[in-house]
C-alpha positions as CSV (number, residue, x, y, z in Angstrom):
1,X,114.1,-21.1,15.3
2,X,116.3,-21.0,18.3
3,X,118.9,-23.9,19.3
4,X,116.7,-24.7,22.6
5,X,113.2,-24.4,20.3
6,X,115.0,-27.2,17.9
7,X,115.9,-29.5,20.7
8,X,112.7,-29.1,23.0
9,X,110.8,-30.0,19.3
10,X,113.6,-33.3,18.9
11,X,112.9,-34.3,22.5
12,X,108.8,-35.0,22.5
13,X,109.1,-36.2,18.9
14,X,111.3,-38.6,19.8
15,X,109.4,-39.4,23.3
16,X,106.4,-39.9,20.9
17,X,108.1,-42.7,18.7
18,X,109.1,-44.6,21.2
19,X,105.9,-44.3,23.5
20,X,104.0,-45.3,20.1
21,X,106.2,-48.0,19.5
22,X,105.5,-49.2,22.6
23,X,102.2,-49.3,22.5
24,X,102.6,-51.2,19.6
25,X,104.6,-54.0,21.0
26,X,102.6,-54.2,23.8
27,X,99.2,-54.8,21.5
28,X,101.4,-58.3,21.0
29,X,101.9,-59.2,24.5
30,X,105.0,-60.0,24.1
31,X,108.1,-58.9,26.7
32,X,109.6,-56.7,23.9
33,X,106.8,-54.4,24.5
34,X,106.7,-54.3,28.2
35,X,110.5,-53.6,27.9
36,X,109.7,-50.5,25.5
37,X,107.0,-49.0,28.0
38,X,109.3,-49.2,30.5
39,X,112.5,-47.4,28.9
40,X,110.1,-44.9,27.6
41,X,108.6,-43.9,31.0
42,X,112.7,-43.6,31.9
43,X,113.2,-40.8,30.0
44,X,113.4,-37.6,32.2
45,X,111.3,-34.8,31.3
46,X,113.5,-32.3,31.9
47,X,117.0,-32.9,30.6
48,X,119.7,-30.7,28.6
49,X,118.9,-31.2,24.8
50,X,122.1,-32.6,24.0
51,X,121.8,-35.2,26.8
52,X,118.6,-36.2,25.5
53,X,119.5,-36.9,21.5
54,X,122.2,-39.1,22.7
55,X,119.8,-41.0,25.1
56,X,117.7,-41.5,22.6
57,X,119.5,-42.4,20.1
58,X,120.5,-44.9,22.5
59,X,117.5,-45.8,23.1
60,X,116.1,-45.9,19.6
61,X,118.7,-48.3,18.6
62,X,117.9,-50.8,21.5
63,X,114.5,-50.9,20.5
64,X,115.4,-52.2,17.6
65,X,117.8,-54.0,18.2
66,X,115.5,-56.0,20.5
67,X,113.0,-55.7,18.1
68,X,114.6,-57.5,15.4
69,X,115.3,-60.1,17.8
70,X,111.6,-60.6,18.6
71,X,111.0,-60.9,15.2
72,X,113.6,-63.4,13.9
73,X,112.4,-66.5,15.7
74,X,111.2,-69.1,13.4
75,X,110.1,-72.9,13.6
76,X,111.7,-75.5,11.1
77,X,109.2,-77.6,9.4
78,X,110.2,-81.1,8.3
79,X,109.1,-83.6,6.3
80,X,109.5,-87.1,7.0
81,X,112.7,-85.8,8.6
82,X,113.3,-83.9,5.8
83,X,113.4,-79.9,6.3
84,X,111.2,-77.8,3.9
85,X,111.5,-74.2,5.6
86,X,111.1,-71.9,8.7
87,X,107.4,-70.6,9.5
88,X,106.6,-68.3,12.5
89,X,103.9,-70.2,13.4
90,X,103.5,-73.7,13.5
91,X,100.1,-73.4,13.3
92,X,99.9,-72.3,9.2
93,X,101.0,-75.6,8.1
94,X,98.9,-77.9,10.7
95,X,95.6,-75.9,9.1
96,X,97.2,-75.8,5.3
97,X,97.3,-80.1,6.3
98,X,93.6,-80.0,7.8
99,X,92.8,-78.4,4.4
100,X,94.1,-80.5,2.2
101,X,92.5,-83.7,4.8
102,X,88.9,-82.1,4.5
103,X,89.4,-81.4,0.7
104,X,90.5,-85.7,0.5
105,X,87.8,-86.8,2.6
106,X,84.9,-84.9,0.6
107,X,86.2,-86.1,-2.4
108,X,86.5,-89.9,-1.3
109,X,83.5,-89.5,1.0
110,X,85.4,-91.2,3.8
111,X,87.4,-89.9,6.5
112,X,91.3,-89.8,5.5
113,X,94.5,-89.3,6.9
114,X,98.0,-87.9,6.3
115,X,100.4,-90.7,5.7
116,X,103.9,-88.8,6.2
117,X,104.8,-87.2,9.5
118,X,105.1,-83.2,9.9
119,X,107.4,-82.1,12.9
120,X,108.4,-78.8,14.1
121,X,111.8,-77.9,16.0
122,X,110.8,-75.5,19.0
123,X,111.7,-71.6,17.8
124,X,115.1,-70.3,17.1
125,X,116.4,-66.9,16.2
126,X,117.0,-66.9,12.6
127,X,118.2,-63.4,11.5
128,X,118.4,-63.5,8.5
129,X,115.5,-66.3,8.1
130,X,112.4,-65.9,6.1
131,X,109.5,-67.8,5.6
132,X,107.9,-68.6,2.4
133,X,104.5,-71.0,2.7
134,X,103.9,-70.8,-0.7
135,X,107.0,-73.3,-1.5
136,X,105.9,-75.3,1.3
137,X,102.5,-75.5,0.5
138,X,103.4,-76.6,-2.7
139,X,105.5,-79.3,-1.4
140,X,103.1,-80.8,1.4
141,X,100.6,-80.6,-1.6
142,X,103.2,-82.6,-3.9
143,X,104.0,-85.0,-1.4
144,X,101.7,-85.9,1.2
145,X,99.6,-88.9,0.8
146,X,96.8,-90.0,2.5
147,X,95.4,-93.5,4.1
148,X,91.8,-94.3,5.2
149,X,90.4,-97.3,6.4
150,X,88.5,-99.8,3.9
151,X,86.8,-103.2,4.4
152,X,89.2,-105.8,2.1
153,X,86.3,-108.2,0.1
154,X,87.9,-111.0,-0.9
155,X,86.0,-113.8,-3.5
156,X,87.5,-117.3,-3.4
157,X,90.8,-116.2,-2.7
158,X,90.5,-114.5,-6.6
159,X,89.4,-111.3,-6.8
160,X,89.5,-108.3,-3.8
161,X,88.0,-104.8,-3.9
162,X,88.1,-102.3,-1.1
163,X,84.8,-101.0,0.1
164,X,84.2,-98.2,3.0
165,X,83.0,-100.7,5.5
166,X,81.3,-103.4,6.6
167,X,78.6,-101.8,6.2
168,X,78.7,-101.6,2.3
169,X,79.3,-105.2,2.3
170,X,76.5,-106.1,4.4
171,X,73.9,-104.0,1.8
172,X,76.1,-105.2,-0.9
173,X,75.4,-108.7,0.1
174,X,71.4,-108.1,1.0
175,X,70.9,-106.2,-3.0
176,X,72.3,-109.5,-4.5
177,X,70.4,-111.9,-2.9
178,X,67.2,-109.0,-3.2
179,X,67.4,-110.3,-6.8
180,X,66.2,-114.0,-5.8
181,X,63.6,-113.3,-2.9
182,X,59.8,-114.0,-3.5
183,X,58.0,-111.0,-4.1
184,X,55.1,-109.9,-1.9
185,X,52.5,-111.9,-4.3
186,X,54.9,-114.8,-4.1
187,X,55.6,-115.1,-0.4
188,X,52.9,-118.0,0.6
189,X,54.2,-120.1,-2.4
190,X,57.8,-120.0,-2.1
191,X,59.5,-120.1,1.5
192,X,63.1,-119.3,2.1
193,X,65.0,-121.6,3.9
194,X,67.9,-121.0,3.4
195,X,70.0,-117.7,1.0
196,X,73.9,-117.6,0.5
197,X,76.6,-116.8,-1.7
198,X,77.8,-119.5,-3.3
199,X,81.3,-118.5,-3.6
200,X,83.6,-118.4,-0.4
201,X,84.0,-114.6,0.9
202,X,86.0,-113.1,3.5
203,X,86.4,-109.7,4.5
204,X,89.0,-107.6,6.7
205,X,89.8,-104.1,7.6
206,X,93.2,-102.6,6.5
207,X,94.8,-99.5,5.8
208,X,94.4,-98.1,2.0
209,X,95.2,-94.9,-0.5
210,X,91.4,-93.9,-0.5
211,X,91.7,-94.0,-4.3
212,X,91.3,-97.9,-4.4
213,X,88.0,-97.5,-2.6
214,X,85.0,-98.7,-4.9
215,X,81.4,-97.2,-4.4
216,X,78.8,-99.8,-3.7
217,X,76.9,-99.4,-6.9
218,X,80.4,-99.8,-8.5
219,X,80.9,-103.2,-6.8
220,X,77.0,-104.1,-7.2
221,X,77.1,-103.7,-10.7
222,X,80.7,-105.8,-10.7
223,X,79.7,-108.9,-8.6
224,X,75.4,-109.2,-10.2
225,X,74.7,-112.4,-11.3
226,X,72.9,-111.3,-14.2
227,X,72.9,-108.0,-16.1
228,X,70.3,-106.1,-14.5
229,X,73.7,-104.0,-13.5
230,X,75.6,-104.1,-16.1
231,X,75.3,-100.4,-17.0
232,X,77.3,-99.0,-13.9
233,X,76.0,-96.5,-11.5
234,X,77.3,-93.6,-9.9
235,X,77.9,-93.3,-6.8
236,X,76.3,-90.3,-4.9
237,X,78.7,-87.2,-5.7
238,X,77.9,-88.7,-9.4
239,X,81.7,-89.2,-9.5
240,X,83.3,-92.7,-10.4
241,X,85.7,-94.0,-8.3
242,X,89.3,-93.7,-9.1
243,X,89.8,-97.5,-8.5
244,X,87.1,-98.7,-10.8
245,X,88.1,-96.3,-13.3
246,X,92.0,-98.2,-13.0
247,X,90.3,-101.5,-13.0
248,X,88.0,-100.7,-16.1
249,X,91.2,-99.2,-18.1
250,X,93.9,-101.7,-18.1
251,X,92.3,-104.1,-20.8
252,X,90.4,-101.4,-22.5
253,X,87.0,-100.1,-23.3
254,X,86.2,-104.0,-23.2
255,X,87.2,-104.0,-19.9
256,X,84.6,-101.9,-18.2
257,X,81.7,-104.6,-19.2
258,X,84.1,-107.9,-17.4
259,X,81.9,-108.9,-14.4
260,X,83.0,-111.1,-11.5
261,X,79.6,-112.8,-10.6
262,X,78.7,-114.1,-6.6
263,X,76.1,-117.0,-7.6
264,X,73.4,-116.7,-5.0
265,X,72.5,-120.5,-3.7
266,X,68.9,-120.2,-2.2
267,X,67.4,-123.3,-0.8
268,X,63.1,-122.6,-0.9
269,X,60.1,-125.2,0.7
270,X,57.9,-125.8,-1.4
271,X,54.2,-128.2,-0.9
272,X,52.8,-130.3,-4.1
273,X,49.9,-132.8,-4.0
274,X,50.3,-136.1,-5.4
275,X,47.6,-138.6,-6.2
276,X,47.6,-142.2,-4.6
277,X,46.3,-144.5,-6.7
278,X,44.0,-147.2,-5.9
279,X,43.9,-151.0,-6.1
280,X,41.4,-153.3,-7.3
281,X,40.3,-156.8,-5.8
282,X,38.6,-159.2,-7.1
283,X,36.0,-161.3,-6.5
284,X,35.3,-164.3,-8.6
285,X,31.4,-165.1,-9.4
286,X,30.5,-168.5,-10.7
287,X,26.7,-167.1,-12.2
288,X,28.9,-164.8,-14.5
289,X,30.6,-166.3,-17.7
290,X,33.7,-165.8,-17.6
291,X,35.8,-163.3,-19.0
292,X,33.1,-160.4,-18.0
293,X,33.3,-158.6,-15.2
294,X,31.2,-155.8,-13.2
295,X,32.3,-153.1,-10.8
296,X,30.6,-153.8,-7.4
297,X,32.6,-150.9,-5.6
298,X,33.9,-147.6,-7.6
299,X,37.3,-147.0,-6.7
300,X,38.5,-143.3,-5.8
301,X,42.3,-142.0,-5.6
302,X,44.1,-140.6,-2.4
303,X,45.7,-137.4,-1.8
304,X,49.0,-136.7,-0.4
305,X,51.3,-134.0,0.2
306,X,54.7,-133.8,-0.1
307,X,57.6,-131.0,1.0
308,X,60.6,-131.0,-1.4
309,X,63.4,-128.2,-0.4
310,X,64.5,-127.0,-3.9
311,X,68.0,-125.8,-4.2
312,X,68.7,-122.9,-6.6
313,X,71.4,-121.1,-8.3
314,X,70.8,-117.3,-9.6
315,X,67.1,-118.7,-9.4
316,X,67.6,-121.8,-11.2
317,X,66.4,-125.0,-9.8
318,X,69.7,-127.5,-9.6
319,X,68.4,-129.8,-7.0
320,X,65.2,-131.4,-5.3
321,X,65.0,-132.9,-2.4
322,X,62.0,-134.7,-0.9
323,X,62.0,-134.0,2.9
324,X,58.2,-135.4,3.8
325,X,55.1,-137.2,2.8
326,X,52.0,-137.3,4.7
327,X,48.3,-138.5,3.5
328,X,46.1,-136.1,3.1
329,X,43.2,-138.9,2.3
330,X,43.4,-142.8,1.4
331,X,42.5,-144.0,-1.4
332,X,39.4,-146.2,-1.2
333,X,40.1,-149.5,-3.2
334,X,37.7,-150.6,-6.2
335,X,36.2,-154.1,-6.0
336,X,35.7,-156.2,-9.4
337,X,33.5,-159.0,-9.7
338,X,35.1,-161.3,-12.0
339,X,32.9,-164.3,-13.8
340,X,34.2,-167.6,-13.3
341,X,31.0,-169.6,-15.8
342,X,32.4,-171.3,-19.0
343,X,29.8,-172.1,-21.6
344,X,30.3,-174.0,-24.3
345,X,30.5,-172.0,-27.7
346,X,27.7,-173.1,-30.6
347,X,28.6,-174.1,-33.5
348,X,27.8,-170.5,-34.9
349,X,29.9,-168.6,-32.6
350,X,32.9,-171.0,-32.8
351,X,33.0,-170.6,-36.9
352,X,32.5,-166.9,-35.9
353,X,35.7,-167.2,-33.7
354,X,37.6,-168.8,-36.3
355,X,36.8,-165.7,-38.6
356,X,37.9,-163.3,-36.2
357,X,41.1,-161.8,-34.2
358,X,41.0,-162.4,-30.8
359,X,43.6,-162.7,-27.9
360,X,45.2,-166.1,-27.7
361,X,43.1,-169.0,-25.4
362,X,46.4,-169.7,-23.2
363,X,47.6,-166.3,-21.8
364,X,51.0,-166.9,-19.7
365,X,49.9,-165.1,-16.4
366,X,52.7,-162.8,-15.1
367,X,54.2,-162.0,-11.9
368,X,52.2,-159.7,-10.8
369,X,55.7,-157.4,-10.0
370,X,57.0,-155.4,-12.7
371,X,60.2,-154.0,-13.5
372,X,61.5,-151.0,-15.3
373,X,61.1,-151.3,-19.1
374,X,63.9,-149.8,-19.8
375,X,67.2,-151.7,-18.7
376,X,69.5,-149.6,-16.3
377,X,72.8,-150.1,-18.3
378,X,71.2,-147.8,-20.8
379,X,71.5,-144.0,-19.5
380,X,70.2,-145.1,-15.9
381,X,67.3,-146.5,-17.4
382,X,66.6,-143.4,-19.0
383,X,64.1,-140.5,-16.8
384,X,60.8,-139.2,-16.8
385,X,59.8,-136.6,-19.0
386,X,55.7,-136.8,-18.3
387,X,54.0,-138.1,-15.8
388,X,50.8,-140.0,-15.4
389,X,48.1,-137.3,-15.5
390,X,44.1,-137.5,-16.1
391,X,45.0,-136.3,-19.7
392,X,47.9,-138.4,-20.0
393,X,47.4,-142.3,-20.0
394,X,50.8,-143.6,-19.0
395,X,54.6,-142.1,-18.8
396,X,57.0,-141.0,-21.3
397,X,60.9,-142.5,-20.7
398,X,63.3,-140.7,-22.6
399,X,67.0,-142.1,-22.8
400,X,69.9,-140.4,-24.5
401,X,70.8,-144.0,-26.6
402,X,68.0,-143.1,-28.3
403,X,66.8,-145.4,-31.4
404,X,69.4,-147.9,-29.9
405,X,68.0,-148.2,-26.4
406,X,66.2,-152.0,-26.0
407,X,62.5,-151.7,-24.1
408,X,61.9,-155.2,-22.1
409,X,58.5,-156.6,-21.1
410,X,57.5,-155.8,-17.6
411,X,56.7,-158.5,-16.4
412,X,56.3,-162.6,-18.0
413,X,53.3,-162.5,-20.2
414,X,51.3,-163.1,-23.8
415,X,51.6,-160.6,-27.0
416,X,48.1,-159.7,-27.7
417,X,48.9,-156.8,-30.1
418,X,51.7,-155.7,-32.2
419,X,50.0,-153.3,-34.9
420,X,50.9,-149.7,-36.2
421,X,48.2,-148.0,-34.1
422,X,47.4,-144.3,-34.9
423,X,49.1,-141.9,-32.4
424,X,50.6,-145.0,-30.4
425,X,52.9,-145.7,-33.6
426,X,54.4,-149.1,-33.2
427,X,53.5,-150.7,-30.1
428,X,53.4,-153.7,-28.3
429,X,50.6,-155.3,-25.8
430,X,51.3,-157.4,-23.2
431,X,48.5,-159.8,-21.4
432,X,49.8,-160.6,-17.6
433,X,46.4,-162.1,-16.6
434,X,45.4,-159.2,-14.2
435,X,46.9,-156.5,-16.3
436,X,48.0,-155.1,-19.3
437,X,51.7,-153.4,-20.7
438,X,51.4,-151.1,-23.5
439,X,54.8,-150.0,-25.6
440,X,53.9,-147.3,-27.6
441,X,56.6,-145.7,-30.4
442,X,58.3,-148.1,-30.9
443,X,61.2,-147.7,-33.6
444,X,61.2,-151.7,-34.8
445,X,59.2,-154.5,-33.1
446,X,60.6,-158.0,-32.2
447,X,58.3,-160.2,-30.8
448,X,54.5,-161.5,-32.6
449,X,51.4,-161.8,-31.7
450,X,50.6,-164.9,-29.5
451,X,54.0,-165.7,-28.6
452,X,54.6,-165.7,-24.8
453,X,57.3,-163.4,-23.4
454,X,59.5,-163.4,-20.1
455,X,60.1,-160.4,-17.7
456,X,63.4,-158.9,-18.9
457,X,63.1,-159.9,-22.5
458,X,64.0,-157.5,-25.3
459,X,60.2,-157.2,-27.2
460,X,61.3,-153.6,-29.0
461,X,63.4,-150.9,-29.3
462,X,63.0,-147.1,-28.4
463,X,61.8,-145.0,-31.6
464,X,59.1,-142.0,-32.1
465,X,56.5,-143.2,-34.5
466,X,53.1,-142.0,-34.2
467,X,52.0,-138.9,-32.4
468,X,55.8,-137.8,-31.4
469,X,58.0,-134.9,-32.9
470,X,61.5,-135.2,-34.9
471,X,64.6,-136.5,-33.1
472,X,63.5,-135.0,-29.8
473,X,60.4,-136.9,-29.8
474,X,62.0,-140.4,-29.5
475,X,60.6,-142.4,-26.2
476,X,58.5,-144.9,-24.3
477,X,55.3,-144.3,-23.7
478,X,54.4,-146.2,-21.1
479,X,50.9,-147.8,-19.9
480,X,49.6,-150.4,-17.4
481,X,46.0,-151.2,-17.4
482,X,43.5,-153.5,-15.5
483,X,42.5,-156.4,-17.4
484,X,38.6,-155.6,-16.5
485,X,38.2,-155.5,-20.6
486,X,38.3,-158.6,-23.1
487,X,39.3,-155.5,-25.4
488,X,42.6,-153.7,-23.9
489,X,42.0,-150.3,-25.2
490,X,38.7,-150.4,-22.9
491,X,40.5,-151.3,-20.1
492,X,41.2,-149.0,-16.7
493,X,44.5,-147.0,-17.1
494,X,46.6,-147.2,-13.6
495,X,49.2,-145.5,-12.5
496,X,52.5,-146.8,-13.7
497,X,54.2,-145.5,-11.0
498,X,51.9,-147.0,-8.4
499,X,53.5,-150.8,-9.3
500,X,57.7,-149.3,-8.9
């Protein structure tokens, strides 16, 4: 091939190189490749061959030259002020970080954060720089942390777990009181005044490693009352959370079943109806001997209703309150005709009374005000354990002296009866003129038939003979009846608690 062949071949190859590299660089926008374009387009097209391998060499070498410059400017990254490498684009390591933020948040199903700060230095030429994102990928990874925001539940100043919001709170609050709400059968009995946590609770935002945040079944199942959650849940993603799983491992496997209880204080309305007893009057009748009597008028008990507000814990009642009373109906009072007639006994029925038991001739009449048979220096005067019922003839006092706890008479009176009598055990009767005071169970009796008593004086002590059972059955059963009966145990039972 001729010299002129060989250069005419050299000159388009090398006008083809650089018109392709410009193309190239100008694909990237840049001003490297508008520079190329235009020192290609430079070239004559008609030039000596020797003229035109020295141009282009010249040429050739500029290009990259320039190229090389384009190419070596890099961004330092830093972390925390600290630099961790050069990377062309600052753009790789903000997505790497929104990675690793959307990777955190799915995990902790909340929305987190980076904690350190990631800067960039605006571009420099770096020729002999290189970037390497895999070391600072691993690094970020290493490094960063992350915050998110938590609600901080606080119990009496004692215990605190982080939960994703108020929100959690909120339900976390409405599934423990859940437990102690009347069901859909129960709604017209039991009213709800009132529902709280018994414990003192505060709550505040503040900034926290997601890790510490507990799922609500995790803090459910911490703060129940009972153990209807003591087997803890999982939360959603069926994970458990990284906090729980710290708290539950620093004692041991023993750990994971420690609860915290809130106590859930409810305070509920509820309606009862009482009786009200009736009273009985007299009227005295000269035609009819006396000692009998007839009932001109039947008596019938009242109704009221009362409202008590009952104040609960977990469920349990710890306190009643009676709020109102109202009559429902009165009671309609029974009238008694008493006989007033003496007759003087025959000689038969006198030697017949003289053979017989009967109650003593001068009964002491009382005060017609009674007092609590039990006295008040001994446990309070003891309380209630069963009231006066229609199958139930009197009340039961139970005091926690026990055997050693003194039962006074009622009110000043006779002793008619002090006899071991079948279910009553022990007792002792008391004639007040219009009424009569049974005291049944008695452990040991001190006062005999016939002899007169005052109100306040010891006549037995506290015991559980007769119908009563083991050390749990010691009491006083208690009784008042209307002398309308020579015979006591025919008499009309009343209300005890009528006459305090």
């Amino acid at each position: 091939m001729k010299s002129f062949d060989i250069s005419i071949f050299l000159q388009r190859k090398c006008q083809g190189i650089i018109n392709n590299k410009g193309k190239k660089l100008k694909k990237s926008q840049g001003s490297p490749a508008l520079l190329f374009s235009r020192l290609a387009k430079m070239i004559p097209k008609q030039m000596s061959p020797a003229l035109f391998m020295v141009f282009s060499l010249i040429l050739v070498t500029a290009i990259v030259g320039i190229n090389n410059y384009h190419n070596s400017f890099f961004h330092t990254v830093y972390f925390e002020g600290q630099e961790i490498g050069l990377v062309e684009e600052a753009e790789k390591i903000e997505n790497y970080v929104d990675e690793l933020v959307q990777a955190k948040s799915l995990k902790y199903e909340t929305k987190v954060k980076p904690v350190e700060n990631i800067t960039f230095d605006e571009p420099e030429v770096y020729f002999l720089g290189k970037e390497n994102m895999e070391n600072m990928e691993t690094f970020i990874s290493y490094n960063l942390n992350f915050y998110t925001w938590s609600y901080l539940v606080t119990i009496d100043d004692n215990v605190s777990i982080n939960l994703h919001g108020r929100d959690d709170y909120e339900d976390l609050m409405e599934k423990l009181k859940a437990k102690f709400l009347p069901g859909d059968e129960e709604e017209e009995e039991r009213e709800i005044i009132e529902i709280r946590p018994a414990e003192k609770i505060k709550g505040e935002w503040v900034k926290v490693d997601p890790a510490e945040v507990w799922t609500l079944n995790e803090a459910m199942a911490f703060f129940s009352p009972d153990d209807s959650d003591r087997t803890y849940l999982a939360s959603r993603s069926g994970r458990e959370s990284d906090a729980f799983r710290s708290y539950a491992s620093r004692g041991g496997e023993s750990e994971r079943h420690t609860r915290y209880p809130i106590n859930i204080i409810s305070v509920e309305k509820e309606i009862e109806e009482d009786s009200i007893p009736y009273e009985t009057t007299y009227e005295n009748c000269d035609e009819t001997k006396k000692g009998e009597t007839e009932v001109k008028k039947e008596g019938e008990e009242g109704i009221k209703e009362i409202v008590y507000h009952l104040t609960k814990e977990n469920g349990e009642e710890i306190e009643r309150e009676k709020v109102e009373e109202s009559v429902v109906k009165e009671p309609t009072n029974e009238v008694v005709i008493r006989g007033t007639k003496k007759e003087t006994p025959s000689f038969e029925q006198s030697a017949q009374a003289n053979t017989t038991t009967s109650q003593p001739s001068n009964i002491q009449e009382g005060t017609g005000q009674f007092i609590w048979p039990i006295p008040r220096s001994y446990d309070g005067g003891g309380r209630i354990t069963r009231h006066f019922s229609g199958g139930h003839s009197g009340i039961d006092i139970y005091a926690s002296t026990l055997t050693s706890t003194p039962i006074i008479a009622a009110d000043s009176g006779t002793v008619i009866d002090t006899s071991y009598h079948g279910s009553y055990g022990k007792l002792v009767v008391i004639n007040h003129g219009n009424y009569y005071t049974v005291y049944a169970h008695c452990s040991s009796v001190k006062v005999s038939n016939g002899q007169n008593v005052s109100q306040g004086e010891t006549i037995a002590y506290m015991g559980n003979t007769g119908a009563t059972f083991g050390r749990t059955g010691i009491h006083l059963h208690f009784e008042i009846r209307a002398n309308t009966s020579a015979n006591w145990m025919s008499a009309r039972r009343l209300n005890p608690m009528s006459f305090f």
